[in-house]
Each structure stands twice: as C-alpha cells, then as structure tokens.
N, C-alpha and C positions, 0 to 999 in steps of 0.2 A: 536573527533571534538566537542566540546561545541554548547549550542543549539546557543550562540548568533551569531558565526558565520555561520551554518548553515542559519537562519534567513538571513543576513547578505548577503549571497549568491544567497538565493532564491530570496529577493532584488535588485540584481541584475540585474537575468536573465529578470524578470518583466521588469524592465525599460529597459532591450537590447530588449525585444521583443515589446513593446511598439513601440519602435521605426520601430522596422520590422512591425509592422500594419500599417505605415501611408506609407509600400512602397509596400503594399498589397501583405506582402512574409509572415506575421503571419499567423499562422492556430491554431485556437481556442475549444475544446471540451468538453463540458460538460454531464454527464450522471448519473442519478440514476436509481437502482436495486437492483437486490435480488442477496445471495449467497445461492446454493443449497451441502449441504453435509452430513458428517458424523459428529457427536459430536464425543467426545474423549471418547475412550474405558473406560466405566462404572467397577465398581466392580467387577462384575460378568461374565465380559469378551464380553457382548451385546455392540451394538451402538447405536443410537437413530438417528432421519434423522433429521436436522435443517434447517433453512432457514432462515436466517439473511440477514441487510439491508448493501446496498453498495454506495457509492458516491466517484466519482471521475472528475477530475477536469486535459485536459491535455494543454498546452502550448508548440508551436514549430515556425518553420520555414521550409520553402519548400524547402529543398533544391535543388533537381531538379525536372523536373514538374512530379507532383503524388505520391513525395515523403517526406514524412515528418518526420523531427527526431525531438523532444524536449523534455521535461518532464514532470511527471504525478504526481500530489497528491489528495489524498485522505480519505477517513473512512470509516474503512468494521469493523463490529461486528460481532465476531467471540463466540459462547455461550452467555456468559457474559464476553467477552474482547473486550474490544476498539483497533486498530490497526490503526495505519498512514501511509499507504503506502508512500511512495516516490521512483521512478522510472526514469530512460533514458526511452524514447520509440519512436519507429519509427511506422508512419501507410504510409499504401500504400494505391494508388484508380487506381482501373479496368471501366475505360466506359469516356464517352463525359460527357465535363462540360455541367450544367444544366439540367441535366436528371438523370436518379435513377442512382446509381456506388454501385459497390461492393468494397467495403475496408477492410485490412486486420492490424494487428497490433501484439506488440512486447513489453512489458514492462518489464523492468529487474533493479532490487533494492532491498530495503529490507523496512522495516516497524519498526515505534516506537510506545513504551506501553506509552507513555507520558501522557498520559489521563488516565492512570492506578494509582490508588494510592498505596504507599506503606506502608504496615501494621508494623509495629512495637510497641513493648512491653519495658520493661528493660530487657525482656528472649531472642525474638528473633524480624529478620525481614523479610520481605517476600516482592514480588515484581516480575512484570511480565518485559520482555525482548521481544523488534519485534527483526525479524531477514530476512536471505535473501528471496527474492519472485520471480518470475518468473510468467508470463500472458501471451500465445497467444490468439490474438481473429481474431473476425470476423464479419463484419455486411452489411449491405443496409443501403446508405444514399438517402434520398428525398430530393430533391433542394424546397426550397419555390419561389411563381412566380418570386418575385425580383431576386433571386441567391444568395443573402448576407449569406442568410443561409442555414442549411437543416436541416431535423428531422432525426436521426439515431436508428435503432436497432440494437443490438452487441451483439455477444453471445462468454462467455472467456473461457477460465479454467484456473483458478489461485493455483497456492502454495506456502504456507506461514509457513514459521517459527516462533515458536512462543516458549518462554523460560523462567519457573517459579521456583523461588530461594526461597530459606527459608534457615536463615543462624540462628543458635542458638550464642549470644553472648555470650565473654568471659566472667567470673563471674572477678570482681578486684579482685587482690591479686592473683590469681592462673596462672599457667603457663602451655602453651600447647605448642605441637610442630611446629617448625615452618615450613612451607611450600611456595616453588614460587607461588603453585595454590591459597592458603588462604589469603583473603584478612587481614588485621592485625582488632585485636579486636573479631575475629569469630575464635571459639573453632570447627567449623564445618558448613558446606555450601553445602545442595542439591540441585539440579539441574537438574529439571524435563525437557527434551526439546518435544516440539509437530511439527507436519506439520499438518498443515488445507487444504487439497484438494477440492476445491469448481469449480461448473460449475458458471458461473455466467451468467445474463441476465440481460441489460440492457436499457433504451430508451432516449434519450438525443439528445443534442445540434450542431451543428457543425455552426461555424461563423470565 
C-alpha cells in the first residue's frame, strides 16, 4: 500500500470520528513515556539496558458503554531508530463515570522506518524496515472536576519488529543469478530481522 493512500485513509477515519465527537461517542487519548529494555545483543554476546522515549496518540469510538475500539499512532525510539507505530486497538473501563476507573487496552499493528534514512553508495544500500507489533496495557484514569477529561497512567509491554537490509549492487556489465527473492539490480541482499521487547510507562490525556 503506498504511503499516499495510507495518508488518504488515515484522513478519513479523522473526519469519521470528527463527526462521532459532536454525538459524544468519540474517545480521544494522548500519552507520552518511556520504553524500558534490552538493546540488541552486542558483539560479544552482552546486552546493555536502554530507555527510550515513547509517544502515542489513540482515536475511537464507543461502541458499547466502556468499550472502545479505534486506532493508535505514534513514535517510539528504539537505540537509534525511529519507529511509527500504527495499530487497531480496543480499551476497556472498570468503575462509575466521574471517578478514578481502571482501564485496560490492546493494540495490534505494525510499525514504519519512514523516518529512517536510506544509506546508499554506487557499491550498496542499506535501510531499516518497521514490522508487526503487539501492546497490552494497563492503567488508572482521574476524571478532572468538569468530566471532559481525565489524567491517565498506563503501564504496556510492547513487541516490535523491526528489519535491517544491506543489498550490495549489481556492478554493469556483469551477470548474476536470478532469483524470486532478489530484488533485480542486487548481486546480494542481507537481511538482519530484530524484536524490541520493552515495558513501557506512560502519563497522558483522555478527552
């Protein structure tokens, strides 16, 4: 799927749920945080502990009362990679409107390197690849006095794919074998894949 239609789509759903805000069935969430984990196995076989920053952003509609499906995008940095989540997800809420509730949640998607730049030479090229993601979480929302809003803390654990290519190109004039996997113009294409298993903790929005 090309990004313009993507775009395109996401445009959409915006103006469908626009519209569900003014029949007060939209449910709105915004949260930054941190992601707690492992870096990627070093040379020498050690990990190192990281803690990268997280932002996420969710849009829905209620479908029935305490339950809400829509979907999530966001920006988690993972080492030194950029990542774009994009996710379906459903949250739920435990307790009486206007008082603290317990809410639980579900995101399921995958993630683009699009903010990733890709390195290339006249020898080769290189390039990072998001892939599928998976999040349950968990949190306490605070109603503010009005009820418009409330202040939320959520704690997730996220897993994330994530997949780095280095393709050496063809030199002109020479001939390799062909192959359904090789893209045409690459004499050869590695294809390093990673999971990022992070706890995450976050503090945000709900309106």
């Amino acid at each position: 799927m090309s990004n313009a239609i993507k775009l395109l789509l996401i445009g959409f759903f915006l103006v469908s749920l626009e519209g569900f805000a003014q029949k007060k069935i939209y449910f709105g969430q915004t949260e930054i945080g941190f992601l707690r984990g492992r870096s990627q196995e070093q040379w020498d076989g050690n990990h190192e502990k990281r803690f990268d920053a997280s932002f996420m952003t969710f849009h829905g509609a209620q479908v029935v009362k305490n339950h809400v499906i829509g979907f999530s995008l966001g920006l988690d940095q993972y080492d030194e990679i950029s990542i774009l989540p994009i996710a379906l997800g459903w949250r739920g809420f435990l307790g009486k409107d206007g008082k603290p509730r317990i809410f639980g949640g579900f995101d399921l998607g995958g993630g683009t390197a699009i903010l990733e730049k890709k390195v290339s030479d006249e020898w080769s090229k290189s390039w990072y690849e998001g892939g599928f993601l998976v999040s349950p979480s968990a949190g306490l929302s605070f109603p503010s006095k009005k009820g418009k809003s409330a202040l939320s803390f959520s704690f997730a654990y996220k897993r994330q794919e994530v997949s780095q290519f280095h393709g050496v190109l063809s030199r002109s004039g020479t001939q390799t074998a062909t192959s359904d996997r090789l893209p045409s113009g690459y004499s050869s294409l590695t294809e390093n894949n990673f999971i990022y298993r992070s706890f995450v903790f976050r503090l945000g929005l709900m309106y």
